[in-house]
C-alpha positions in Angstrom: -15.1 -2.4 6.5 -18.5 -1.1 6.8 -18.3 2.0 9.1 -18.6 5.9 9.3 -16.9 8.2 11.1 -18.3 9.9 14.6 -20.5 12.8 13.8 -18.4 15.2 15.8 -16.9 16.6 13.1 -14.2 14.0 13.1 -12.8 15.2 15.7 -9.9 12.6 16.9 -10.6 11.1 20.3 -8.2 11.7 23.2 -4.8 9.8 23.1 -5.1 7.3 26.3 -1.6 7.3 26.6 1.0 9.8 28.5 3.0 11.3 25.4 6.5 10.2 26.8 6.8 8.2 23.8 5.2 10.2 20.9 5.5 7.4 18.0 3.7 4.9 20.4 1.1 7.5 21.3 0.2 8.4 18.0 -0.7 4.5 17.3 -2.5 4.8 20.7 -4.6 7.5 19.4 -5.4 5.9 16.0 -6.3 2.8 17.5 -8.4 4.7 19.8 -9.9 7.2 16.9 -10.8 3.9 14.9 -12.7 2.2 17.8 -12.6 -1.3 19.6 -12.7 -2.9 16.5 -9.1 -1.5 14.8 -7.7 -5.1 14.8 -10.6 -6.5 12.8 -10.2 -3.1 10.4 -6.5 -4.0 10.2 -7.0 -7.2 9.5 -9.8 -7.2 7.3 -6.7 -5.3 4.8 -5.3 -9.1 4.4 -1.7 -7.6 4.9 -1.5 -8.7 8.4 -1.6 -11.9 7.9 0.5 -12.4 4.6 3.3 -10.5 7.0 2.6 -13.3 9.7 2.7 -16.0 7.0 6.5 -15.1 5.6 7.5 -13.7 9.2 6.9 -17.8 9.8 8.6 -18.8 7.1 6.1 -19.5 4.5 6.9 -18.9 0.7 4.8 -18.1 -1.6 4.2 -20.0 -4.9 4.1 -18.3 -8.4 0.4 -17.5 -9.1 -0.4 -15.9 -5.0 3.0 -13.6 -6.1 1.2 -13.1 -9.5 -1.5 -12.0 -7.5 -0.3 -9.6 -5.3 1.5 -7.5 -8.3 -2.0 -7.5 -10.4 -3.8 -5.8 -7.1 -1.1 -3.5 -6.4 -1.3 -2.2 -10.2 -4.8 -2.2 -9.1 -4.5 0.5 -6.7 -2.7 2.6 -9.2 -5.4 3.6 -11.5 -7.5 5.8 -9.8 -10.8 3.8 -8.7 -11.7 3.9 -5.3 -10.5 0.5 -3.6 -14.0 0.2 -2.1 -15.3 -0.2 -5.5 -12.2 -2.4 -6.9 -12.3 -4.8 -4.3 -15.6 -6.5 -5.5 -14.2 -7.4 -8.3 -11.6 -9.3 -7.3 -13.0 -12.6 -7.6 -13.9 -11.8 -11.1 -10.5 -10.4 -11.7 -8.8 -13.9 -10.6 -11.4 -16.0 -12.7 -10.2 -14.1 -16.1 -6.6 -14.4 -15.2 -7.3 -18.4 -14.8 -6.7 -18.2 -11.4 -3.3 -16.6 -12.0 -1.9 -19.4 -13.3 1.5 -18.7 -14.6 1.3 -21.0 -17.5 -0.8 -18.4 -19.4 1.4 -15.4 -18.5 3.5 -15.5 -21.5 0.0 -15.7 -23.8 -1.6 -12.5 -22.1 -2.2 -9.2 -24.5 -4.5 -6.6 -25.4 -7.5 -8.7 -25.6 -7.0 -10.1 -22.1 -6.8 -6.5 -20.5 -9.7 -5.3 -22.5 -11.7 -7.7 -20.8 -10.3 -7.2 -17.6 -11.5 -3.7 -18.3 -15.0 -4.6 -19.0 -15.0 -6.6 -15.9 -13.8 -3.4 -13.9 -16.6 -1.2 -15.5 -19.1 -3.2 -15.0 -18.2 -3.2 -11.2 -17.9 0.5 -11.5 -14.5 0.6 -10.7 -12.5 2.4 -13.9 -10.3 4.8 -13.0 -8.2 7.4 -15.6 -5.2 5.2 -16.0 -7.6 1.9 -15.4 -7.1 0.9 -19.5 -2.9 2.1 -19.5 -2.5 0.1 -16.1 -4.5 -3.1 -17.0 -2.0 -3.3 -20.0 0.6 -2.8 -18.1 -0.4 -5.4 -15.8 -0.3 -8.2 -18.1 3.1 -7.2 -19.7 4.2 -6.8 -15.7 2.9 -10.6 -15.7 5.0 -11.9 -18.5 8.4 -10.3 -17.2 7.6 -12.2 -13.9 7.0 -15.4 -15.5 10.6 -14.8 -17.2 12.1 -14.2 -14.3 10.3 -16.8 -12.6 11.8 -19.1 -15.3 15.1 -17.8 -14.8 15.7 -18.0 -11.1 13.3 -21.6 -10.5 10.2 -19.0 -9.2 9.5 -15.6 -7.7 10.2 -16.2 -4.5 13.6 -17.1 -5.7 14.2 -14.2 -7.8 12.7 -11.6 -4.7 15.2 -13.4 -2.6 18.2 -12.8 -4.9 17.3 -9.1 -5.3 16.7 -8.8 -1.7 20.0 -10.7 -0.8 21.6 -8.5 -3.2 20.5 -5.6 -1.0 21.4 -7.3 2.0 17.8 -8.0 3.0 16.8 -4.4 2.9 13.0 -4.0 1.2 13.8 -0.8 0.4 16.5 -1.7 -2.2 14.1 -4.5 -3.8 11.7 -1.5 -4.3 14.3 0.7 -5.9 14.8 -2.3 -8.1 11.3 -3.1 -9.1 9.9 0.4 -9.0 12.9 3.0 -10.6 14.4 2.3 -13.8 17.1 -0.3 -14.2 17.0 -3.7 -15.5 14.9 -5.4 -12.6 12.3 -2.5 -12.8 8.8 -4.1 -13.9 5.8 -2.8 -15.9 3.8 -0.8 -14.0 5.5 -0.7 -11.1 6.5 2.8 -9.6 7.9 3.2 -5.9 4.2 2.9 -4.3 2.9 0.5 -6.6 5.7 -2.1 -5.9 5.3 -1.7 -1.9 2.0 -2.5 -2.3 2.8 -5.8 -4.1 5.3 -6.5 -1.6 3.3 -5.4 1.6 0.5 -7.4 -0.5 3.5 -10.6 -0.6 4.0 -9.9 3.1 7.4 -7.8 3.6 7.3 -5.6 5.6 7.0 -1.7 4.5 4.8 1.0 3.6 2.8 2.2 0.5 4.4 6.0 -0.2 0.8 6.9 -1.8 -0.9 10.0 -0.9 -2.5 9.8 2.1 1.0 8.2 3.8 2.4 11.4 2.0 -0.3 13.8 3.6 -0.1 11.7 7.0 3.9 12.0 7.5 3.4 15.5 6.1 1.3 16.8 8.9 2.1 14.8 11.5 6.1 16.5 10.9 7.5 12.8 10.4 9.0 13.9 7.3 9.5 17.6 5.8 8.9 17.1 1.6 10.2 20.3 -0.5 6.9 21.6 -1.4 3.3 20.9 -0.3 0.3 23.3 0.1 -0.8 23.0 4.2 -3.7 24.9 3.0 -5.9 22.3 1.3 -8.1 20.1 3.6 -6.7 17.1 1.7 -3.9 18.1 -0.3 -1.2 15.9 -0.2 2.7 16.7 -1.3 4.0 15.9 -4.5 7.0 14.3 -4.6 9.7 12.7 -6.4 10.8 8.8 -6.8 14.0 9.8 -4.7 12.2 11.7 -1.9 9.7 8.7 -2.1 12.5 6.4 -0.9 14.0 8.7 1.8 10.2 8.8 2.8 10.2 4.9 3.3 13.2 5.3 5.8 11.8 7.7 7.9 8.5 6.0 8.1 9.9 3.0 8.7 12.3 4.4 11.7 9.0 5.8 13.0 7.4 2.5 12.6 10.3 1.1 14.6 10.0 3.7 17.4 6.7 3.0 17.9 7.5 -0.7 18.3 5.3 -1.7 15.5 5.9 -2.8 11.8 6.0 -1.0 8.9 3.1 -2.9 7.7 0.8 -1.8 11.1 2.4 1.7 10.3 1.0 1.4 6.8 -2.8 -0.1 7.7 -3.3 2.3 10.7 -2.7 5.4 8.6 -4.5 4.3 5.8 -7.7 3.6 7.6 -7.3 7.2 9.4 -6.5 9.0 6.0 -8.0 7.2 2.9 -11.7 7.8 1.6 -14.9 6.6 3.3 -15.9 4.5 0.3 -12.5 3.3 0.3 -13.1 2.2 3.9 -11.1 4.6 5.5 -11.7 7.5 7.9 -11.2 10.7 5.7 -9.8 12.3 8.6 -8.7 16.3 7.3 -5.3 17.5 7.4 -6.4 20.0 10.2 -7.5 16.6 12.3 -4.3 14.8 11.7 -2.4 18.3 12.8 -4.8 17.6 16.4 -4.4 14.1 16.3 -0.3 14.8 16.3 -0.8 17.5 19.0 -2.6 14.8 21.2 0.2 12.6 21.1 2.8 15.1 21.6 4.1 15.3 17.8 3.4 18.6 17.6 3.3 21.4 20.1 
């Protein structure tokens, strides 16, 4: 995703769209702010199509699942994805292709390189070393469950079942404590497996946080309007009563969580991420021009 934003001071373009729906104006306005080309942006995230995949009823075998948690950890260690996602190829050739066979084997030696790998792509984070090892114990709990329920598309189906096939009660199983909760995995970091294994939801990360934040989709308990990028902290509770109100947004707008998701986080994230960067001030006018906001 190879693009910058207008030199107008990033100003967002005009919503094409009479405001009589706000939700479906705001997507109007993104896909307008992101130019002809949004689809290709969206898609070029890979989400899309994973979504289209299990929406058909594909499954997905052990090592693509394996896969999808080991990038989501990914995201949680505080590289820029632009400089992560280079490395993925290298990434898949020292996990053997994810083949679970090896999971149980994994350990310190196997992050450390995984590490080196990262660095030499540029792409260590703070938490890069803590979430690498994590990683690989998150890999061995899958392959025990994977053993346990006949593979992970069996044991994600239980959980979800369990649930009564609400995605937002997996994630509160994978991502708070309790006995399903894996290594690694908070709130945001198991959506982004998921979204990453093609269910449809949202990443809570900080530029969804900052987005519902100024665009009044969600009120958090304490956030600082001031700062140009400052996003709300928040807790692994509000995070989930987050999810719900971005996801009845999402349905209001008569488009998926997932679409929800992409859109934003090509507005909000960082330019060598491959997003748009857009301020909190431009969101506040891009929310205004869809008639969020007065």
């Amino acid at each position: 995703m190879d693009y910058a934003p207008d030199t107008d001071d990033q100003a967002p373009m005009t919503c094409p769209t009479t405001p009589s729906n706000p939700p479906r104006a705001l997507i109007a306005a993104m896909q307008s702010l992101l130019g002809p080309s949004w689809s290709d942006k969206v898609a070029g995230l890979g989400q899309q199509r994973a979504l289209m995949d299990r929406q058909a009823g594909k499954r997905f075998h052990d090592a693509r699942l394996g896969e999808a948690f080991i990038q989501a950890i990914l995201t949680g260690t505080g590289a820029p994805w632009g400089r992560v996602r280079p490395a993925l190829d290298d990434v898949r050739a020292l996990l053997r292709d994810y083949d679970p066979s090896y999971w149980p084997t994994l350990n310190d030696g196997d992050s450390d390189a995984l590490y080196a790998c990262l660095k030499g792509h540029h792409a260590c984070g703070q938490r890069t070393r803590r979430m690498l090892r994590l990683g690989m114990q998150c890999l061995q709990v899958l392959h025990h469950h994977a053993g346990a329920y006949g593979s992970l598309e069996a044991f994600l189906a239980d959980r979800l079942k369990a649930h009564h096939s609400s995605v937002i009660g997996l994630l509160r199983d994978l991502g708070t404590p309790g006995p399903y909760k894996l290594p690694g995995m908070r709130v945001a970091i198991a959506a982004e497996a998921l979204k990453n294994a093609g269910f449809d939801t949202l990443k809570p990360d900080l530029h969804i946080r900052r987005f519902a934040a100024c665009l009044g989709i969600f009120a958090f308990r304490r956030w600082d309007a001031s700062k140009p990028y400052g996003a709300p902290p928040t807790s692994e509770g509000e995070t989930i009563r987050l999810l719900v109100a971005m996801h009845e947004f999402a349905v209001a707008a008569g488009v998926s969580d997932i679409t929800l998701d992409n859109l934003a986080w090509l507005v909000c994230s960082s330019l060598e991420g491959g997003g748009f960067h857009l301020p909190n001030q431009a969101l506040r006018k891009l929310g205004q021009s869809a008639g969020l906001l007065a």
